[in-house]
C-alpha positions in Angstrom: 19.8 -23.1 -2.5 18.5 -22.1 1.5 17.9 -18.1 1.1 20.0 -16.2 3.5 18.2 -14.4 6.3 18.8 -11.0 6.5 19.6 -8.7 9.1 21.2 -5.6 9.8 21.1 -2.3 7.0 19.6 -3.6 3.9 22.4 -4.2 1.6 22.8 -1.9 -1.6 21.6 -3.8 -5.3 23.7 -4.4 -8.0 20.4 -3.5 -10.2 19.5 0.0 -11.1 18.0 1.5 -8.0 14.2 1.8 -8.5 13.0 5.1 -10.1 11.3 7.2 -6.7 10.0 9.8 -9.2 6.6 10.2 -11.6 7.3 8.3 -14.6 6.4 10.7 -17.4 8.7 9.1 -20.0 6.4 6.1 -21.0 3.1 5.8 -21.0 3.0 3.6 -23.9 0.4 0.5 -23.4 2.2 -2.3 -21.7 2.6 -5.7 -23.2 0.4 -8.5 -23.0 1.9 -11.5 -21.3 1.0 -14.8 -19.9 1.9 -15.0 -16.1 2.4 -18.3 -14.6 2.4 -17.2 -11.0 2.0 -14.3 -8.8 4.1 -12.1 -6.3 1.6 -11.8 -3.4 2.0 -8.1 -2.1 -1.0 -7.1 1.1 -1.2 -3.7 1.6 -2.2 -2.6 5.4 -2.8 0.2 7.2 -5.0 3.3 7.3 -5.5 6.6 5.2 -1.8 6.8 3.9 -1.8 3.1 3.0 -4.9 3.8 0.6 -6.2 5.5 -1.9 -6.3 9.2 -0.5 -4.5 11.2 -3.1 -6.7 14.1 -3.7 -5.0 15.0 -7.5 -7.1 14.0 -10.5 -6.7 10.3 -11.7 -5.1 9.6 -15.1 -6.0 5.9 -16.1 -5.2 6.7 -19.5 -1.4 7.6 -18.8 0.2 8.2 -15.0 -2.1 5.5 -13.9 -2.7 3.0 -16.5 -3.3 -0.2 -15.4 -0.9 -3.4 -16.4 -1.9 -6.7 -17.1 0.7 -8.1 -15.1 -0.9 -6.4 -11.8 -4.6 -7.7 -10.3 -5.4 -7.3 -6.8 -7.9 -9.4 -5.0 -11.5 -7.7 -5.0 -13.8 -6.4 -2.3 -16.5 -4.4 -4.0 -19.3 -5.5 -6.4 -17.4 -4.0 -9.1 -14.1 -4.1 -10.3 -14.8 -0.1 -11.1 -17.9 2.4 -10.6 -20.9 0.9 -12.7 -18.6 -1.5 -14.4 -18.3 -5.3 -14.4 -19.2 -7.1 -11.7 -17.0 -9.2 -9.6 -16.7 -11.5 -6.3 -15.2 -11.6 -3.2 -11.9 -12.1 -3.3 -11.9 -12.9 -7.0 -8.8 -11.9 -8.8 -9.6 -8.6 -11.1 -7.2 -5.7 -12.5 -5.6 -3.3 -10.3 -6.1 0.7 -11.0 -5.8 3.7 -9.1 -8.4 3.2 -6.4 -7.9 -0.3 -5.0 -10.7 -2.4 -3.4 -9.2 -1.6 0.4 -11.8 -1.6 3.2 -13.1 1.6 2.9 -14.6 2.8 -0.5 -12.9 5.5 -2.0 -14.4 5.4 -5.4 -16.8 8.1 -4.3 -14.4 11.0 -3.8 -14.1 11.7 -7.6 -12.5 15.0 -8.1 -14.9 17.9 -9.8 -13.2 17.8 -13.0 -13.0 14.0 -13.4 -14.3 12.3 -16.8 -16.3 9.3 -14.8 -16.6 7.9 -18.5 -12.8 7.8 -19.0 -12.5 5.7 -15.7 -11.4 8.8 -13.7 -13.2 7.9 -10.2 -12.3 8.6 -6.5 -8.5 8.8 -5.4 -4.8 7.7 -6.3 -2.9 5.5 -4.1 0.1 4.1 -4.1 -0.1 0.3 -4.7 -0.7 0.2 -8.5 2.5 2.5 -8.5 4.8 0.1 -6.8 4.0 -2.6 -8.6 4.4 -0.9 -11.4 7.9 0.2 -10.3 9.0 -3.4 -9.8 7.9 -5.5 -12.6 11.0 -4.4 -14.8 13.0 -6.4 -12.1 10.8 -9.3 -12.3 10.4 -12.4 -14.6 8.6 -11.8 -17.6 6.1 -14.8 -16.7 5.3 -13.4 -13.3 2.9 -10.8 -12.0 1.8 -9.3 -9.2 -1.3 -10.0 -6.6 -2.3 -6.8 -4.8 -4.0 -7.4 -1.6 -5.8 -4.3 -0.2 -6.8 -4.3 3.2 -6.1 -0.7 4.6 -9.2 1.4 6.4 -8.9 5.3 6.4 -8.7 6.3 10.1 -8.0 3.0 11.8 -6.0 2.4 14.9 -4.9 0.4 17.6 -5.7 2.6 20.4 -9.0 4.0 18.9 -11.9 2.9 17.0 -15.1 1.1 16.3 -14.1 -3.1 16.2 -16.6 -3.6 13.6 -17.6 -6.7 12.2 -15.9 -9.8 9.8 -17.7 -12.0 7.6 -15.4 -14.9 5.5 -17.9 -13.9 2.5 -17.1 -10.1 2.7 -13.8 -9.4 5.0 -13.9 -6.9 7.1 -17.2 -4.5 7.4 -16.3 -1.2 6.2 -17.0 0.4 9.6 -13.7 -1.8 11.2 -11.5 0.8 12.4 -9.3 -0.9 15.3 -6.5 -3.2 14.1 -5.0 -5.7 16.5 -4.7 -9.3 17.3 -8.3 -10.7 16.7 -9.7 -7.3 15.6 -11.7 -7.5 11.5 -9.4 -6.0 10.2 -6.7 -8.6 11.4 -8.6 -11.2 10.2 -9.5 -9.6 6.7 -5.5 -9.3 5.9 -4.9 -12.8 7.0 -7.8 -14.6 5.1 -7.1 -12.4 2.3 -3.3 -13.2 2.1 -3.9 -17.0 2.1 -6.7 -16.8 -0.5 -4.0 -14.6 -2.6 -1.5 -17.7 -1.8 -4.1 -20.6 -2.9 -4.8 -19.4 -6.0 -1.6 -21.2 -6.8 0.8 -23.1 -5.7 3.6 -21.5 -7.0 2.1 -18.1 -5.6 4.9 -15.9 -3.3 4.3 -14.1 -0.3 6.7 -10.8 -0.9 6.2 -8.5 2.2 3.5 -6.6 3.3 3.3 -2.5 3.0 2.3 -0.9 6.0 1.2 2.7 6.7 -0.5 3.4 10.1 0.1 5.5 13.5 -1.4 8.8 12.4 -4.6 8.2 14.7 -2.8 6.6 17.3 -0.5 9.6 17.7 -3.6 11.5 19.1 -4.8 9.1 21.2 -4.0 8.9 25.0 -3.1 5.6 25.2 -0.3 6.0 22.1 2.1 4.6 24.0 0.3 0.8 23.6 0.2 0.8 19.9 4.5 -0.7 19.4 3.1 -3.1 21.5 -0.2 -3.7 20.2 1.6 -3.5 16.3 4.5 -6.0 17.5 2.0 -8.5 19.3 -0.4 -8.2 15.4 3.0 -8.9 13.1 4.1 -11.9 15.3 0.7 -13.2 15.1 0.4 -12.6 11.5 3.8 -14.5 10.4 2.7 -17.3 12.8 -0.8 -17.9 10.6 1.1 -18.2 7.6 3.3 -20.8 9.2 1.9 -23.6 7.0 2.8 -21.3 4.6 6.5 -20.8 4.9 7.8 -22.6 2.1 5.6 -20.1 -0.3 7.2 -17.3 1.4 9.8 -15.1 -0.6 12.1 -14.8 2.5 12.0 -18.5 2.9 9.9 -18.9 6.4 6.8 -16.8 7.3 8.4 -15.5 10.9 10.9 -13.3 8.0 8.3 -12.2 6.1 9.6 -8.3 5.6 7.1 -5.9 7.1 7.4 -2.9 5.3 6.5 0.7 7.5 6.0 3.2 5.4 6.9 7.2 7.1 3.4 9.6 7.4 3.8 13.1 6.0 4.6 16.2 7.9 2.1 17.6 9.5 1.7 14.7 11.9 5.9 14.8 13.0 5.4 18.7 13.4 2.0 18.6 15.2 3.1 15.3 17.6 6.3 15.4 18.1 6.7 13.3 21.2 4.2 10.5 20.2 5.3 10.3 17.1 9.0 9.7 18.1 7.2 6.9 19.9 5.2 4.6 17.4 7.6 5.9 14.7 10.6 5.2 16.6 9.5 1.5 16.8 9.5 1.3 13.3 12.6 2.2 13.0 14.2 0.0 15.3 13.4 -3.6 14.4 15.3 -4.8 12.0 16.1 -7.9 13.7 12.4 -8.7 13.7 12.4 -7.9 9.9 10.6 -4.5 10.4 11.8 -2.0 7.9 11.3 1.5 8.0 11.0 3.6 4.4 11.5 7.3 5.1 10.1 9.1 2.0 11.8 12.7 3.0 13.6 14.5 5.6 12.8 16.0 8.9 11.1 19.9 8.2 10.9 19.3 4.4 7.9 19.8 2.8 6.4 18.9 -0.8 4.4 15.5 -0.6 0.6 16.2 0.5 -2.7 17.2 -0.6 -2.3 20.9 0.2 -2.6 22.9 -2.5 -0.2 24.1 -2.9 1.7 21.3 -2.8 0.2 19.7 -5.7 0.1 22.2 -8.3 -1.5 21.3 -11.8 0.5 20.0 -14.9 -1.4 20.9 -17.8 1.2 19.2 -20.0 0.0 15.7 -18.8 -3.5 17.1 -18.2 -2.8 16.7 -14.4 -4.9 18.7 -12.2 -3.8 18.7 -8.6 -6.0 18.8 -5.4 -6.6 22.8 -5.4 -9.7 21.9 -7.3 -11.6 20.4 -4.4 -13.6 21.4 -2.1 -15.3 20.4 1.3 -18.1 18.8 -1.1 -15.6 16.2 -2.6 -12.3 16.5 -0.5 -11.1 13.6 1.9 -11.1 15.7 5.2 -10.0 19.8 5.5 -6.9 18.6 7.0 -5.1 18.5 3.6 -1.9 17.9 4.8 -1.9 15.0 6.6 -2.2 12.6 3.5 0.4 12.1 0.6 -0.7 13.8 -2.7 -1.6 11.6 -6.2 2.2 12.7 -7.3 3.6 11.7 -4.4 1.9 8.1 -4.2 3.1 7.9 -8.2 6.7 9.0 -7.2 8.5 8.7 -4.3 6.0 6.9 -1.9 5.4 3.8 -4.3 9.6 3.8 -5.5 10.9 4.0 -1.6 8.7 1.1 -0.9 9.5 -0.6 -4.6 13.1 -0.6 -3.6 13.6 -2.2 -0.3 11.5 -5.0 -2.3 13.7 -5.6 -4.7 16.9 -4.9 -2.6 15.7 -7.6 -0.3 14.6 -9.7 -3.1 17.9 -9.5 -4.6 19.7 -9.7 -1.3 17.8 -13.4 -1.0 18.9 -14.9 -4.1 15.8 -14.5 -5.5 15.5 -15.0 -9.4 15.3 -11.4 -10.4 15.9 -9.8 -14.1 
């Protein structure tokens, strides 16, 4: 059957609607199964995009890993000190994915490093996570991390790509050409040739937060427009792999950024935002995680409080030796990233995946 393209307001599921909240209910071990394919799912941006949720990992529960979800690796590990791995090689997804920037350092003071509690929480795990109860039993799903804390289009050191190793971890300027444009297109098609049967889904994008401060913000819905076009055109050949049926309607998804940055830059973030929100004929989606003035979601304090019931401690416990930056609020908390970050995205998958007579549960 030839998928429908869609356009306009993404149209409502006849599913459930994807849980947006911390799944406490069951943390039993998931269930081995043989996949015969995977759901490829990149993951772009900067800080927000990534692993930069300050509350403690929980490997053994919140964040258990699934066998059903790898991602693609980067480092020489698949975790701190554990086994090694290649480039690119397909290896489990956890908390702290292999994204361009290393965040397996940032451990939080009370973290058991021998109970796999390293660096940060971020939200990819979570989503797919959130969508495999709405997939085939026989599928899975490819992560591809390739987000950089601080990167721009504006701003930023270029760095430097290598086909063996992706993008250098000093890349902090996306754009057409830029390392880290080249480091989400390789990786994307190596995700696709592992097998033929592999399916491009979307890509989840966060970025804008260090363009808002630059002078020249007003380039970046240009500059992001200009990269997406190019993007869908190198994956041309790969059209008939793609979930929305051609590669120029692959569904880019833009992820909001938290409060600080809409109350601190209003006007520019009306801007990069805005264009977000405005190109749904071009298969641009925007995913609003809360609304305008409300509060809740980030790495201040006191907006991630402990819960000693599930032995979650939140980001309170950090300090200037092992935080992410003092800015605490400009990055979505652990819970957050768990909850309503990793469902909002979650659901406009499977709504459009539905919505494309795609074979869904």
């Amino acid at each position: 059957m030839k998928k429908r393209i869609f356009q306009g307001k993404i149209p409502c599921v006849n599913a459930h609607p994807v849980d947006n909240k911390v799944n406490y209910g069951d943390l039993s071990l998931p269930e081995e199964r043989e996949v015969d394919f995977w759901y490829v799912l990149p993951l772009a941006g900067q800080s927000n995009a990534m692993s930069y949720g300050e509350g403690l990992p929980l490997p053994d529960s919140l964040d258990r890993p699934d066998p059903r979800i790898r991602q693609l690796a980067r480092r020489a590990s698949v975790t701190p000190g554990g086994r090694r791995c290649s480039y690119n090689e397909i290896i489990p997804a956890d908390h702290c994915l292999h994204d361009v920037q290393d965040m397996s350092i940032f451990n939080h003071p009370r973290a058991i490093l021998e109970k796999g509690q390293y660096g940060c929480v971020g939200q990819g795990l979570h989503i797919a996570k959130k969508m495999l109860p709405y997939l085939p039993d026989n599928a899975g799903i490819l992560l591809v991390p390739c987000s950089r804390g601080g990167a721009a289009f504006t701003s930023g050191d270029t760095g430097s790509f290598s086909p063996c190793s992706g993008a250098s971890s000093d890349s902090m300027r996306w754009g057409i050409n830029m390392p880290l444009y080249f480091d989400l297109v390789s990786r994307t098609k190596a995700a696709l040739d592992f097998n033929p049967r592999n399916r491009l889904l979307a890509v989840c994008w966060m970025q804008g937060e260090f363009d808002l401060m630059s002078e020249h913000y007003q380039e970046q819905p240009r500059l992001f427009n200009d990269m997406v076009d190019a993007f869908r055109g190198e994956l041309q050949d790969y059209s008939e792999r793609c979930n929305s049926g051609n590669s120029y309607t692959v569904p880019w998804l833009c992820g909001d950024t938290t409060w600080y940055w809409k109350t601190e830059y209003p006007e520019t973030y009306a801007c990069i935002y805005g264009n977000y929100r405005n190109q749904l004929e071009r298969y641009v989606y925007f995913i609003k995680f809360q609304d305008e003035q409300e509060r809740g979601l980030t790495n201040e304090p006191e907006e991630d409080r402990d819960n000693p019931e599930y032995g979650y401690l939140g980001s309170g416990w950090r300090t200037e030796s092992n935080w992410t930056t003092p800015l605490r609020s400009s990055h979505f908390s652990s819970q957050a990233r768990r909850g309503v970050v990793a469902g909002g995205f979650a659901n406009v998958i499977i709504r459009l995946m539905e919505y494309s007579d795609n074979i869904l549960k």
